[in-house]
N, C-alpha and C positions, 0 to 999 in steps of 0.2 A: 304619884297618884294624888299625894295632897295639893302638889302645885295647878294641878289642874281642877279639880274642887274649885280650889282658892281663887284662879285666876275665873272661872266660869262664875263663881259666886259676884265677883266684881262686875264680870260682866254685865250679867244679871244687873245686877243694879245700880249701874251706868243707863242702863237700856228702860228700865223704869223710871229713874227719875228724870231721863228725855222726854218720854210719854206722857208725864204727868205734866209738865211744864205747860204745853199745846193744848191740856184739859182745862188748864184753866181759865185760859182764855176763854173758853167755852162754855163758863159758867151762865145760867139766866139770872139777869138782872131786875130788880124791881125797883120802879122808881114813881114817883106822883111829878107828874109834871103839870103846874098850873098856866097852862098856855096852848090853845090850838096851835099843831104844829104839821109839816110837811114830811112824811117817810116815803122818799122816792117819787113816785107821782102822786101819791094818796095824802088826801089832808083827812087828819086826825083831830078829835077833841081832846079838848082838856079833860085828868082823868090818870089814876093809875094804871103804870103798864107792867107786864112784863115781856122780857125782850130776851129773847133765845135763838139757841142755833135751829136751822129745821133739821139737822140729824147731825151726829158727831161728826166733827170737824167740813161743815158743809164750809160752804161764804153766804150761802143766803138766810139771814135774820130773820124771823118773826116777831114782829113787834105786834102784841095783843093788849088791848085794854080788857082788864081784871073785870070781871061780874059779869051780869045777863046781858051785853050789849052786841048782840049781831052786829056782824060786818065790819067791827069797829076794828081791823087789824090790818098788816100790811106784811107781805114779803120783798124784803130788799137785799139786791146783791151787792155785796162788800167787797173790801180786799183788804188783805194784812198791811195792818201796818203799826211801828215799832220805833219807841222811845232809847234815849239813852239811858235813863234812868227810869226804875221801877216805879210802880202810881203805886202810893200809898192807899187810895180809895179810889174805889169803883164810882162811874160819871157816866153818863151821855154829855157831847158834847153838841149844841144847835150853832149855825152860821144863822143871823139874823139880819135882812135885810129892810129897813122902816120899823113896820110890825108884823113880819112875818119870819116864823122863827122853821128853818129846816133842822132836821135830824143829820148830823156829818158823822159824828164820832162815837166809839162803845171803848171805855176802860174797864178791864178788870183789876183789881188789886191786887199786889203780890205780884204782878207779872211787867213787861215792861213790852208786851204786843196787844194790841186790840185790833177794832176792825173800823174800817172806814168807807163810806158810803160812797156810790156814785155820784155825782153831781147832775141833779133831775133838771130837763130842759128849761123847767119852769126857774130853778134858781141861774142856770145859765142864762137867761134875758134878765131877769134883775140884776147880774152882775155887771152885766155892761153899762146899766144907768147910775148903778149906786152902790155905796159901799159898805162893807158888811162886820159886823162885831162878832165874838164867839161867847155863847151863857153856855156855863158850866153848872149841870143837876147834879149831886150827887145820887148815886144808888146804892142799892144793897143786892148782896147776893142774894140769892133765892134758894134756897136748900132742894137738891134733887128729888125728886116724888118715887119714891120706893116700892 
């Protein structure tokens, strides 16, 4: 009878800290970015954002700018994608083609998966003429709303 306890109790919490791992990733991130940029088709202003899932464990992001600014937000679909090593600090990462900076990458910290955007038509044509650098913003977590 103990063995069983014992062994369900392990279970148990194998099975949580699976769970928790794929939340993290899920974390909303805040971050100021001083540069118009491109989320998906939608060009964005300069301006703090935060950037979230549209529901646990979705792929598609909301990227909202913070305050009274209608419309200023975008929904973009992602897909997992994963490091060898753990990011120490949470990033947006932009592909920047001339001066025009796309949204490509979301790191969480602590975790070694984030999510990574589709590639929008618009930077498809600029890739074919020119070549492109990657700026790394730091963010911050955003503490869940309770």
């Amino acid at each position: 009878m103990k063995k069983r306890y014992f062994l369900g109790s392990i279970l148990l919490g194998l099975f949580l800290l699976a769970a928790a791992a794929p939340g993290q990733a899920q974390q909303p991130l805040r971050v100021k970015i001083p540069f118009g940029f491109v989320a998906d088709k939608v060009s964005l202003p300069a301006g703090e954002y935060l950037i979230q899932p549209a529901r646990f464990g979705s792929s598609v992001l909301i990227v909202q700018r913070i305050g009274n600014h209608k419309g200023e937000a975008a929904m973009v679909t992602t897909q997992a994608a994963s490091l060898n090593n753990w990011k120490s600090e949470s990033c947006l990462v932009f592909r920047v083609y001339d001066n025009r900076y796309f949204l490509s990458e979301m790191w969480t910290a602590g975790t070694n998966s984030g999510r990574q955007l589709l590639t929008s038509p618009i930077e498809k044509e600029l890739a074919k003429n020119d070549t492109s650098h990657q700026l790394i913003l730091l963010a911050s977590l955003q503490a869940p709303k309770r």
